[in-house]
C-alpha atoms as an extended CHARMM CRD file, in Angstrom:
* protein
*
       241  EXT
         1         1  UNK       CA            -44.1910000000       19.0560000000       25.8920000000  PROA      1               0.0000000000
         2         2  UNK       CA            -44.7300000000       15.4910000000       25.7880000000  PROA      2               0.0000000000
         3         3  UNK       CA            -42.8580000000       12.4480000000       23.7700000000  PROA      3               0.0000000000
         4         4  UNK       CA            -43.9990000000       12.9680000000       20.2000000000  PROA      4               0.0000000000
         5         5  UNK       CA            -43.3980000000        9.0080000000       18.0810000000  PROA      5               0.0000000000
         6         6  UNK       CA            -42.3200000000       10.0940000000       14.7360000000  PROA      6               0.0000000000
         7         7  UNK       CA            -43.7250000000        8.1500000000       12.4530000000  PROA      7               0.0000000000
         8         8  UNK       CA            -42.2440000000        8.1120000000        8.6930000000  PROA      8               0.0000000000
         9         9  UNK       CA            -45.8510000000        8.8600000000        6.0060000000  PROA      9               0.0000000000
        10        10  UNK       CA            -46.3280000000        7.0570000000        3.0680000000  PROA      10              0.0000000000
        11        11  UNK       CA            -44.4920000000       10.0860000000        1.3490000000  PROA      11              0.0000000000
        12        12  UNK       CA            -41.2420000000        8.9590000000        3.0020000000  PROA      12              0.0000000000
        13        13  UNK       CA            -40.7460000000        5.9030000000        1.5300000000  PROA      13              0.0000000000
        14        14  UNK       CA            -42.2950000000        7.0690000000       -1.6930000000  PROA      14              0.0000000000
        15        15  UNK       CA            -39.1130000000        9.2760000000       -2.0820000000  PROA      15              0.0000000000
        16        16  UNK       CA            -36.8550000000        6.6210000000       -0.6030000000  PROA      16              0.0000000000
        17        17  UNK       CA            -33.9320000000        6.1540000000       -2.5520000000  PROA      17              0.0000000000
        18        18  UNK       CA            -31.7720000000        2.8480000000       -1.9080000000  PROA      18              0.0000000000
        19        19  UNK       CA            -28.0540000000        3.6100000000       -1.7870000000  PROA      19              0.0000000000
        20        20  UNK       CA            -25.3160000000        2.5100000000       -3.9510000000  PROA      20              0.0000000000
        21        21  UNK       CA            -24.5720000000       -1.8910000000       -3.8660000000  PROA      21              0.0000000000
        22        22  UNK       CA            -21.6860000000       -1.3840000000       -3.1270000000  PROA      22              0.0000000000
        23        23  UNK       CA            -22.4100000000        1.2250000000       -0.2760000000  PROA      23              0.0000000000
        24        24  UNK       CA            -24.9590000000       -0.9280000000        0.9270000000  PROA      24              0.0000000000
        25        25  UNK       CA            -22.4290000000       -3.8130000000        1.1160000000  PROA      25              0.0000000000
        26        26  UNK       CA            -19.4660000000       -1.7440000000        3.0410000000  PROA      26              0.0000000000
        27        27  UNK       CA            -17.1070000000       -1.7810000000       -0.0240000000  PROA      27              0.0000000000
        28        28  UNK       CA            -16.5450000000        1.1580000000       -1.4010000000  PROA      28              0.0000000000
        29        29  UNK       CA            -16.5230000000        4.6920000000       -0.1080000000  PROA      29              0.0000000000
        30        30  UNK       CA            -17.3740000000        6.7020000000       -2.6600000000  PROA      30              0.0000000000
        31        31  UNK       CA            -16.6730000000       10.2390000000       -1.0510000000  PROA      31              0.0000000000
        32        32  UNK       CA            -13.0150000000        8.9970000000       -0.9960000000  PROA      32              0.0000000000
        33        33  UNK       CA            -13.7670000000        7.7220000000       -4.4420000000  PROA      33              0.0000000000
        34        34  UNK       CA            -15.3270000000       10.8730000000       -6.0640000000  PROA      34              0.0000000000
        35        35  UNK       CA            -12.4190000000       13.0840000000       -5.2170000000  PROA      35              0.0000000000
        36        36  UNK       CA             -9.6410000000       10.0710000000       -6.6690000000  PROA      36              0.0000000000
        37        37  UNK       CA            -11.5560000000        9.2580000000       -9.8900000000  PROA      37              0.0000000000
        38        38  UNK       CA            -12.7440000000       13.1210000000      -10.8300000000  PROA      38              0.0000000000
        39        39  UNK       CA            -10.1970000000       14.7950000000      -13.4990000000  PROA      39              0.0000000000
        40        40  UNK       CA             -9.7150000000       17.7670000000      -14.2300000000  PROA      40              0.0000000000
        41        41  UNK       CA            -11.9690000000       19.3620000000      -17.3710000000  PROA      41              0.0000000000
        42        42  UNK       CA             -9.0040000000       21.1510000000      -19.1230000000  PROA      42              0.0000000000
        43        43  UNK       CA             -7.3560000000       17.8710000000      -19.3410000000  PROA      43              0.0000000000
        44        44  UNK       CA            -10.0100000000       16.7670000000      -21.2290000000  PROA      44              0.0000000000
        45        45  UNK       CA            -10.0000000000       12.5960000000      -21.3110000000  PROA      45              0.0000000000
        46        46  UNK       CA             -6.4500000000       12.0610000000      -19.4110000000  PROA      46              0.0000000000
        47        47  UNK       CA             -6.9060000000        9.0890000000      -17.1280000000  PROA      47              0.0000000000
        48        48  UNK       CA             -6.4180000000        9.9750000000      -13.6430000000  PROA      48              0.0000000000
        49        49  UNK       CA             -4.2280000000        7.2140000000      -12.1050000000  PROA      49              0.0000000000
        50        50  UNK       CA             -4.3980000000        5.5890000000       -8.6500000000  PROA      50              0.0000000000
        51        51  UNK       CA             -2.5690000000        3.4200000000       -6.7750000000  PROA      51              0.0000000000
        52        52  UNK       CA             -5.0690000000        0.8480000000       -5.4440000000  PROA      52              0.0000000000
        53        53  UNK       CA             -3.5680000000       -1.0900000000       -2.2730000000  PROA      53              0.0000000000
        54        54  UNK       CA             -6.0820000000       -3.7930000000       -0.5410000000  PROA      54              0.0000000000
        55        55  UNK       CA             -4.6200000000       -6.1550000000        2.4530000000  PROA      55              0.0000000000
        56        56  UNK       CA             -5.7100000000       -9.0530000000        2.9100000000  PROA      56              0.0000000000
        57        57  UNK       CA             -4.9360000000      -11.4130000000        5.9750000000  PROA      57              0.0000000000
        58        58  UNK       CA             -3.0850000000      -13.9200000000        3.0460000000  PROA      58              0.0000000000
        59        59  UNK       CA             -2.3570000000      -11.5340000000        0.5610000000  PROA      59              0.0000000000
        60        60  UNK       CA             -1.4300000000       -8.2400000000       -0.6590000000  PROA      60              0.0000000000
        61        61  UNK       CA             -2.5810000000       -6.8690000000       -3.6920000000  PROA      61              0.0000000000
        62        62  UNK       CA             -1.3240000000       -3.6200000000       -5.3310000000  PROA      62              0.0000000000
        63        63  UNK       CA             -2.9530000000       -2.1670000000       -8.7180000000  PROA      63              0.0000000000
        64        64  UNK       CA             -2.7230000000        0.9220000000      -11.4020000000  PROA      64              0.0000000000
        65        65  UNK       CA             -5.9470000000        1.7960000000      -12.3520000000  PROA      65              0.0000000000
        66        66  UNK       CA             -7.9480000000        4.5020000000      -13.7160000000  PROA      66              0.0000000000
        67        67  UNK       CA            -11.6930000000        5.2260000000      -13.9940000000  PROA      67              0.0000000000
        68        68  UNK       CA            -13.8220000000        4.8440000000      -16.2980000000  PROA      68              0.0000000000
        69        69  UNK       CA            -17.9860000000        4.4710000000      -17.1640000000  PROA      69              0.0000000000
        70        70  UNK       CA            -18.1470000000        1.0100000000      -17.9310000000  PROA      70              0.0000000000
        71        71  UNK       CA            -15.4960000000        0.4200000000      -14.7360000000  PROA      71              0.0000000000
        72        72  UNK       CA            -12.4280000000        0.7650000000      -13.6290000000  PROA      72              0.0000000000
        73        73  UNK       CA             -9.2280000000       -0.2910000000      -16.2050000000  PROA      73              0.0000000000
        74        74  UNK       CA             -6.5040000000       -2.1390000000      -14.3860000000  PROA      74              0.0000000000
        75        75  UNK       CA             -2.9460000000       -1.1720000000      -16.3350000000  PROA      75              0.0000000000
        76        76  UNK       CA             -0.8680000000       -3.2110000000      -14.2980000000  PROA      76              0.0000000000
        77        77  UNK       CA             -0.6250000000       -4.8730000000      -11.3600000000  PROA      77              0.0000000000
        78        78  UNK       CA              1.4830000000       -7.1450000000       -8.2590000000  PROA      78              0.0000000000
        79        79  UNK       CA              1.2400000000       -9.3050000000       -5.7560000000  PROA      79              0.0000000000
        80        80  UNK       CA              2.6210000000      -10.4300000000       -2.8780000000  PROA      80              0.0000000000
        81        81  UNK       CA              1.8250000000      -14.3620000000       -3.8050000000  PROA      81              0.0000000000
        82        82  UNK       CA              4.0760000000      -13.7470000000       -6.6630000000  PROA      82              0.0000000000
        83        83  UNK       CA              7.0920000000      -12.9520000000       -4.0240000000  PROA      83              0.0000000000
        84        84  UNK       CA              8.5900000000      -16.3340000000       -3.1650000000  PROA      84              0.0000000000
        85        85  UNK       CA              9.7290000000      -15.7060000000       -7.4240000000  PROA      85              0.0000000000
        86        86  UNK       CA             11.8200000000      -13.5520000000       -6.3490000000  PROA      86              0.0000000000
        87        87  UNK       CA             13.5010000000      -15.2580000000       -3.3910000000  PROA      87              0.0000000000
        88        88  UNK       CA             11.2780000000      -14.0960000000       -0.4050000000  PROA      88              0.0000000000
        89        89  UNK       CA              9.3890000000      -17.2080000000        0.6450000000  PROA      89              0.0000000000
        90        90  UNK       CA              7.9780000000      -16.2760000000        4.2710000000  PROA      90              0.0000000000
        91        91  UNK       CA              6.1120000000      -13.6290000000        5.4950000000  PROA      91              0.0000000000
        92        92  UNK       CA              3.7060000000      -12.6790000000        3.0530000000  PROA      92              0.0000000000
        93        93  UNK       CA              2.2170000000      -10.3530000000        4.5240000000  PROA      93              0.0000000000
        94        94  UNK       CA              4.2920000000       -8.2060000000        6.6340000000  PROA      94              0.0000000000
        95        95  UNK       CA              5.6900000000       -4.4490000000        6.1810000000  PROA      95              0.0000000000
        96        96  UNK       CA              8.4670000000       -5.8500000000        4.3920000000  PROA      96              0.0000000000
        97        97  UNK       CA              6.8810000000       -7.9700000000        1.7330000000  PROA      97              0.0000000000
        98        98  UNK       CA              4.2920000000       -4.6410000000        1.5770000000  PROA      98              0.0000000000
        99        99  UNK       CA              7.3650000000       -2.3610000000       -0.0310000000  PROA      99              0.0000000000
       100       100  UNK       CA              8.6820000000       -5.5060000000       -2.1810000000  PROA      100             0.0000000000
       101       101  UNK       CA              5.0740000000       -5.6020000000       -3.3580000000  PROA      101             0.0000000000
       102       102  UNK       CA              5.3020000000       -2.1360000000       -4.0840000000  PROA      102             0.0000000000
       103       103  UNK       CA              8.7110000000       -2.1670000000       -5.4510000000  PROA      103             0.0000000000
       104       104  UNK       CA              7.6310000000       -4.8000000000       -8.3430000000  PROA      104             0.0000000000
       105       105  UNK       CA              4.6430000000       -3.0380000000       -8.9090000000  PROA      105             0.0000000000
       106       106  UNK       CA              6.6930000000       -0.0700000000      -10.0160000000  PROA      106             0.0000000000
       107       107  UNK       CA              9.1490000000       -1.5140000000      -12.2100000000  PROA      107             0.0000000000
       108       108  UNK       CA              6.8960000000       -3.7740000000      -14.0550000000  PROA      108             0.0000000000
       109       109  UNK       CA              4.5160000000       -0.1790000000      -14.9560000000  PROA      109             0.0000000000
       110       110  UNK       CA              7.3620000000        1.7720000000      -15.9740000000  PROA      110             0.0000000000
       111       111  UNK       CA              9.1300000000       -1.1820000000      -17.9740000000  PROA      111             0.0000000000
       112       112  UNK       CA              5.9770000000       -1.3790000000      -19.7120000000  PROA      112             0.0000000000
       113       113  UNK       CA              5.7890000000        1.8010000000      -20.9510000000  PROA      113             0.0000000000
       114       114  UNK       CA              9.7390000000        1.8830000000      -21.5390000000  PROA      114             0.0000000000
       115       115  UNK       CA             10.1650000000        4.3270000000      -18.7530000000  PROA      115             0.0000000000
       116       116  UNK       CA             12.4120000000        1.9360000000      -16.1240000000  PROA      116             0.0000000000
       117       117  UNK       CA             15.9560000000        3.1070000000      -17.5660000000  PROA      117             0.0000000000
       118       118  UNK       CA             15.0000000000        6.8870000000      -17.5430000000  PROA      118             0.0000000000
       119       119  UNK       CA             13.5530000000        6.5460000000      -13.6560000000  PROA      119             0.0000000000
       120       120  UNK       CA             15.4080000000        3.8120000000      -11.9270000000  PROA      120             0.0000000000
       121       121  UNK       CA             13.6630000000        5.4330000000       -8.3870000000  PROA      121             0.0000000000
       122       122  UNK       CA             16.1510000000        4.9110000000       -5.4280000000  PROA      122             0.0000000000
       123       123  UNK       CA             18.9850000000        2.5090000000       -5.4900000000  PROA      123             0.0000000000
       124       124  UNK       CA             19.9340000000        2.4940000000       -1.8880000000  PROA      124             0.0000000000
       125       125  UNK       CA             17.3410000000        2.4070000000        0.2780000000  PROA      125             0.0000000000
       126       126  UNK       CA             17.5850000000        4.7290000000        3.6460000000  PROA      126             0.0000000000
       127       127  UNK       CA             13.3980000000        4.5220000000        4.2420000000  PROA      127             0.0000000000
       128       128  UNK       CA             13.7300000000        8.6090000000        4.1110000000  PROA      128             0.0000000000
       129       129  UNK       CA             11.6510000000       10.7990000000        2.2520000000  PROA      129             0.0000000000
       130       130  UNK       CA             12.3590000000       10.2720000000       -1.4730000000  PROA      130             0.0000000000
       131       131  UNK       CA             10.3240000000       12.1950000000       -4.2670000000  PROA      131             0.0000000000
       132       132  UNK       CA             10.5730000000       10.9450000000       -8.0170000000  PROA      132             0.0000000000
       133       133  UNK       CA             10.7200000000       14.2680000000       -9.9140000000  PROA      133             0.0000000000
       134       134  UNK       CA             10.9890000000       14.6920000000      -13.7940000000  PROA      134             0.0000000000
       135       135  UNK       CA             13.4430000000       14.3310000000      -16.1070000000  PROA      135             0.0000000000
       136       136  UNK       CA             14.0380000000       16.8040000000      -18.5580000000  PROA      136             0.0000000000
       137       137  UNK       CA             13.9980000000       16.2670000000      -22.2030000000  PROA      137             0.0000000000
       138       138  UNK       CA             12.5250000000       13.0340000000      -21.4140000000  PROA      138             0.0000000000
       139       139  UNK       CA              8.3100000000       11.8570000000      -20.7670000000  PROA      139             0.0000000000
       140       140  UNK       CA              7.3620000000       13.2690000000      -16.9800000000  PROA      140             0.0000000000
       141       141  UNK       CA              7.3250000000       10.7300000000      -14.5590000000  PROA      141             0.0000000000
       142       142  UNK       CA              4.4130000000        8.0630000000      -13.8290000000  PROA      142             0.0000000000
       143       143  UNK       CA              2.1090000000       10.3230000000      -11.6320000000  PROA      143             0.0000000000
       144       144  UNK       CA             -0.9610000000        8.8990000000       -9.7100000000  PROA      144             0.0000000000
       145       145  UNK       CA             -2.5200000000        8.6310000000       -6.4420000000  PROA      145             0.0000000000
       146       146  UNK       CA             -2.8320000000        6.5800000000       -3.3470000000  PROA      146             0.0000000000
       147       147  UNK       CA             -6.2640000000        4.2180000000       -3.0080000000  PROA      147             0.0000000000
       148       148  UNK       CA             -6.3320000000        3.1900000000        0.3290000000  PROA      148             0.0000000000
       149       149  UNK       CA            -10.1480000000        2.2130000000        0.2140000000  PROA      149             0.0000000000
       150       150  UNK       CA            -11.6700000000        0.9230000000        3.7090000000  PROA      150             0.0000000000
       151       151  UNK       CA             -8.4120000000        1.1190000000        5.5970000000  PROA      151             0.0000000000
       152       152  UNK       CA             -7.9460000000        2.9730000000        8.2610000000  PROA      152             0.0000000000
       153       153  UNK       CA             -4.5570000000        5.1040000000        7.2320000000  PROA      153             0.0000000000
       154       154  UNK       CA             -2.6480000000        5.1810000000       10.4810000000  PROA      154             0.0000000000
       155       155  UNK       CA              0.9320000000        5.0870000000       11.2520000000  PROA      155             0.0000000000
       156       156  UNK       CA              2.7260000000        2.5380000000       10.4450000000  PROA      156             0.0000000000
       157       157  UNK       CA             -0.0230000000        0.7070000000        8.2970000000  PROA      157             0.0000000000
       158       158  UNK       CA              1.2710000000       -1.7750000000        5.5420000000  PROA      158             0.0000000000
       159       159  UNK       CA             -0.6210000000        0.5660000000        2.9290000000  PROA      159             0.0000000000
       160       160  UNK       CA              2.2340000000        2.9610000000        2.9960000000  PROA      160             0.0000000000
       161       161  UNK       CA              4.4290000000        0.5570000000        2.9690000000  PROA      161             0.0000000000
       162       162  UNK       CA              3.2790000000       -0.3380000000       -0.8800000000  PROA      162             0.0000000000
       163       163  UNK       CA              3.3450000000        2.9260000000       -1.4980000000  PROA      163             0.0000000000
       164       164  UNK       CA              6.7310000000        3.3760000000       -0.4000000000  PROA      164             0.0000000000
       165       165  UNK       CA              7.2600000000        0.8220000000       -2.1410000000  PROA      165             0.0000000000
       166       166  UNK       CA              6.4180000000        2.1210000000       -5.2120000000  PROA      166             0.0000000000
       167       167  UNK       CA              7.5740000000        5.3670000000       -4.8620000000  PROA      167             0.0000000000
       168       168  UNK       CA             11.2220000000        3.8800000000       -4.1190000000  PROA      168             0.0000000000
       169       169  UNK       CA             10.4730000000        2.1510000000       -7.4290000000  PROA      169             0.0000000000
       170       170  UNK       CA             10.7560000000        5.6000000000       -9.4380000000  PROA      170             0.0000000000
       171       171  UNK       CA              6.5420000000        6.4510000000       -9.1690000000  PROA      171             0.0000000000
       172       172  UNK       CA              5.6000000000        9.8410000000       -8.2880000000  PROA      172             0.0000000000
       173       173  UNK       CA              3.0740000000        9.8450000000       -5.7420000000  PROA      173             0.0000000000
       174       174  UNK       CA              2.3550000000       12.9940000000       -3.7630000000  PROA      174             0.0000000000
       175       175  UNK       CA              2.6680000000       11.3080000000        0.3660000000  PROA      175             0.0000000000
       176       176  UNK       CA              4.1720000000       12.9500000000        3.5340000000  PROA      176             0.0000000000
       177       177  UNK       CA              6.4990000000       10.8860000000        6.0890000000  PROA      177             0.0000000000
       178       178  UNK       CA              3.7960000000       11.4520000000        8.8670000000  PROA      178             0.0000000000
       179       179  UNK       CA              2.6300000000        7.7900000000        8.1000000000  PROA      179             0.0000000000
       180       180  UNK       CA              5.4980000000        5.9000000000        8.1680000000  PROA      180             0.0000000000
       181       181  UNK       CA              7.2480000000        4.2530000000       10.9000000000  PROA      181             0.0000000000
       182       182  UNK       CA              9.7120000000        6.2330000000       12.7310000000  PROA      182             0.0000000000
       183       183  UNK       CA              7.1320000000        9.3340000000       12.6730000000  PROA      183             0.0000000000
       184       184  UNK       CA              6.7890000000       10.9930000000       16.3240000000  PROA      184             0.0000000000
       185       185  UNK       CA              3.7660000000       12.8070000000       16.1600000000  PROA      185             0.0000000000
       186       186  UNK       CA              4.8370000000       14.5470000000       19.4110000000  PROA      186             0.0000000000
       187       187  UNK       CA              8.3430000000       15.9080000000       18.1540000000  PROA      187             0.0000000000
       188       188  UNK       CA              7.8640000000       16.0710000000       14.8060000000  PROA      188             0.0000000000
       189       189  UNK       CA             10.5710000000       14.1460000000       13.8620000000  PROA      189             0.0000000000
       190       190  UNK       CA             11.4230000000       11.3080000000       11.7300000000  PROA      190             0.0000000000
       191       191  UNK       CA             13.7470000000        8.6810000000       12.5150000000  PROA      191             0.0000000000
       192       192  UNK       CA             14.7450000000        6.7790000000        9.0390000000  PROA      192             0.0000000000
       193       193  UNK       CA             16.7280000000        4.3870000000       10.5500000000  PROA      193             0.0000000000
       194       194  UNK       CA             13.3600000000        3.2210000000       12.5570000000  PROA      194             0.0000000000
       195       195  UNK       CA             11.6850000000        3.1140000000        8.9280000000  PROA      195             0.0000000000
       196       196  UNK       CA             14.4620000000        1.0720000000        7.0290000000  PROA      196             0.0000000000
       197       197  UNK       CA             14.7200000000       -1.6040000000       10.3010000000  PROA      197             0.0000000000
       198       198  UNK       CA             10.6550000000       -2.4040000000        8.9610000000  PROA      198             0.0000000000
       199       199  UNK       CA             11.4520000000       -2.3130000000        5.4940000000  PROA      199             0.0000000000
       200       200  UNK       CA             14.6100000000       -4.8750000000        5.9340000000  PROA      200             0.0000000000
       201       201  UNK       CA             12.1900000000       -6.8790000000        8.4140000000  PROA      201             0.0000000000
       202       202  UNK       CA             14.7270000000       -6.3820000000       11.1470000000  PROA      202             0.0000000000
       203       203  UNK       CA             11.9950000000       -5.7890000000       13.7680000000  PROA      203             0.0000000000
       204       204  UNK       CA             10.6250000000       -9.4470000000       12.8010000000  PROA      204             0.0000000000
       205       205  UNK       CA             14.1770000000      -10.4300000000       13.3630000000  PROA      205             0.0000000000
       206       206  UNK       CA             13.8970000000       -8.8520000000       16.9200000000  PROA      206             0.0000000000
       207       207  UNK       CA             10.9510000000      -10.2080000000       17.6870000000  PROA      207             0.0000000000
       208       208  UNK       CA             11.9850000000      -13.8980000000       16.1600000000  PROA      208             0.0000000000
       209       209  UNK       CA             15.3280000000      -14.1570000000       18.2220000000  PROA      209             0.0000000000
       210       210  UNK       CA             13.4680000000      -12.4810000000       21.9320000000  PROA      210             0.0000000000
       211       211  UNK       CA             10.6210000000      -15.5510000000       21.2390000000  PROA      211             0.0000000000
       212       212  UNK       CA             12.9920000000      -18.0890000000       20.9400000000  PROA      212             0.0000000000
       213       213  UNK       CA             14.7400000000      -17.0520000000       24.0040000000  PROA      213             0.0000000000
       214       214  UNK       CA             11.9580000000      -16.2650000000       25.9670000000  PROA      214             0.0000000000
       215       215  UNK       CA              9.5040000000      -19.7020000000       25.0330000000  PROA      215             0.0000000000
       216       216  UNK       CA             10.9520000000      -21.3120000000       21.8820000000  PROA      216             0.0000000000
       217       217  UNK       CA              7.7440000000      -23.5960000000       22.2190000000  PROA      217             0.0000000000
       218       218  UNK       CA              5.3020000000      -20.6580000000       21.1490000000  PROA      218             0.0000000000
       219       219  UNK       CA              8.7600000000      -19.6600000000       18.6680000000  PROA      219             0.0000000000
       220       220  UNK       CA              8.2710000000      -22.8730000000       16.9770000000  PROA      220             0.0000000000
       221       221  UNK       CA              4.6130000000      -22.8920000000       16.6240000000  PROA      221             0.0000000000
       222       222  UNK       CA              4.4900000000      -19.3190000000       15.4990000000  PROA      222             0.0000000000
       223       223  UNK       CA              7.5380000000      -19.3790000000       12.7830000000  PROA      223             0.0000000000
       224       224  UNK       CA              6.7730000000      -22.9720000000       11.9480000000  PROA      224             0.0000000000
       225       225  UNK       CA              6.8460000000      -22.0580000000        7.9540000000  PROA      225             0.0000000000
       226       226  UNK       CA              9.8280000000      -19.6100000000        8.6890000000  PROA      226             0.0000000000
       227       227  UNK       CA             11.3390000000      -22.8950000000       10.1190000000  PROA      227             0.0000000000
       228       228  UNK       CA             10.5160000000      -24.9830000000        7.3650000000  PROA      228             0.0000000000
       229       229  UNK       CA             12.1350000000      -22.6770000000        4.9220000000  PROA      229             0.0000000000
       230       230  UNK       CA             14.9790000000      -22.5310000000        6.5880000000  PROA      230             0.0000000000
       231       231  UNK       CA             14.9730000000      -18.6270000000        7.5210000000  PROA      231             0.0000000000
       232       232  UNK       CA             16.5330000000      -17.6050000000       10.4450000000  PROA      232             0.0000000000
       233       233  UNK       CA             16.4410000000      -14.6460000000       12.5630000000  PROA      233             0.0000000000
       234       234  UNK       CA             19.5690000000      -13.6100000000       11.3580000000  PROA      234             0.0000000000
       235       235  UNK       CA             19.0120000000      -14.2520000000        7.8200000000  PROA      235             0.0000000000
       236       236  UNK       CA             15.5280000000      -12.2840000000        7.3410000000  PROA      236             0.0000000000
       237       237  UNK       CA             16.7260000000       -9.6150000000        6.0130000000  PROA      237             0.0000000000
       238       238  UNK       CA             18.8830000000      -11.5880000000        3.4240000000  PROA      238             0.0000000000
       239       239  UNK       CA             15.7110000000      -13.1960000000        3.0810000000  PROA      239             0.0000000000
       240       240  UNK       CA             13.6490000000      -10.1860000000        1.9170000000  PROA      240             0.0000000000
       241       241  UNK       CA             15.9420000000       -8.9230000000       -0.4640000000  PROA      241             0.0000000000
C-alpha cells in the first residue's frame, strides 16, 4: 500500500476544542491537579489542603491553599526572602534555607489557628523520618498535601526539603524518605546523618572550604555575598539556624 497524506476535514477543526490557558502556557498540570483539589463527597464542603512549593532561581515560595470555584484561597504562607529576619542572610536558595522555609511556614499556620503549643513538631532535628500524629482530647493535626506542580520530584530536590520542613514544624503530610537525601535506591537504606549534613548546610560548608583550597579565585567570585556577610565555612551552619 502506498503513503496515504492525512489530511484533517473541515469536521476536525469544527470539533476542535482549545485546551486549558494555563495548559496551553505550560503552568499547570491539571491531572496532578484534579487528584490534589478533588474532596471527598461525604465530607461534604471540607477544604482539601495542599502544600504548594514553587522554586525559583531567587526565591522560594511555600503556600497553604485550598481549592475553590472562583480560585484557589491562600491561608497562609512563607518565604525564603523573609529569611535574613531570622538571622540567615546567604544562601537563599539552597536545601537548607528550603526546610527553614518550610519550618516558618508551619509555625506561622498552626499559631494561627492556636494549634503551635499542642504540636510543637520535632525539637531536635536528626533529618529521619518523623510523622506528626494526633493528639488526643485535643483538634487533629493540620493535615494536607504536597503541590509540587512542574517539578520534577527526584531525590534530593529542594521541594522535599520544604516539606520536611514543614513536617518537622508539627504538619501532617503523608511523604516517604525515598526522596530525601541519604536515600540509596539500590540498598534500600537511609542514611539520616547524610540528610541532616543538607539540612545544617554542612555539604555547602564542604564544598566552601575544598574551593578555597583548591582555587580561592573562583572561591571568592562564587561566595562573594557569603564573603560580604561575613559567613564562613565554618560558621554556615551557625548561620542557618
Amino acid at each position: 500500500m502506498g503513503f496515504v497524506k492525512v489530511v484533517k476535514s473541515k469536521a476536525y477543526f469544527r470539533r476542535y476544542q482549545v485546551k486549558f490557558r494555563r495548559r496551553r502556557e505550560g503552568k499547570t498540570d491539571y491531572f496532578a491537579r484534579k487528584r490534589l483539589v478533588i474532596q471527598d463527597k461525604n465530607k461534604y464542603n471540607t477544604p482539601k489542603y495542599r502544600l504548594i512549593v514553587r522554586i525559583t532561581n531567587r526565591d522560594i515560595i511555600s503556600q497553604i491553599a485550598y481549592a475553590r470555584i472562583e480560585g484557589d484561597m491562600i491561608v497562609s504562607a512563607a518565604y525564603s526572602h523573609e529569611l535574613p529576619k531570622y538571622g540567615v542572610k546567604v544562601g537563599l536558595t539552597n536545601y537548607a534555607s528550603a526546610y527553614c522555609t518550610g519550618l516558618l511556614l508551619a509555625r506561622r499556620l498552626l499559631n494561627k489557628f492556636g494549634l503551635d503549643t499542642i504540636y510543637e513538631g520535632q525539637v531536635e532535628i536528626t533529618g529521619d523520618e518523623y510523622n506528626v500524629e494526633s493528639v488526643d482530647g485535643h483538634p487533629s493535626a493540620f493535615t494536607c498535601y504536597l503541590d509540587a506542580g512542574l517539578a520534577r520530584t527526584t531525590t534530593g530536590n529542594k521541594v522535599f526539603a520544604v516539606m520536611k520542613g514543614a513536617v518537622d514544624g508539627g504538619l501532617a503530610i503523608p511523604h516517604s524518605i525515598k526522596r530525601f537525601p541519604g536515600y540509596d535506591s539500590e540498598s534500600k537504606e537511609f542514611n539520616a546523618e547524610v540528610h541532616r549534613r543538607y539540612i545544617y548546610g554542612l555539604n555547602i560548608a564542604d564544598y566552601m572550604a575544598q574551593l578555597n583550597e583548591d582555587d580561592e579565585d573562583a572561591f571568592k567570585k562564587q561566595f562573594s555575598r557569603y564573603i560580604k556577610n561575613g559567613v564562613a565555612s565554618d560558621s554556615v551552619c551557625v548561620c542557618v539556624y
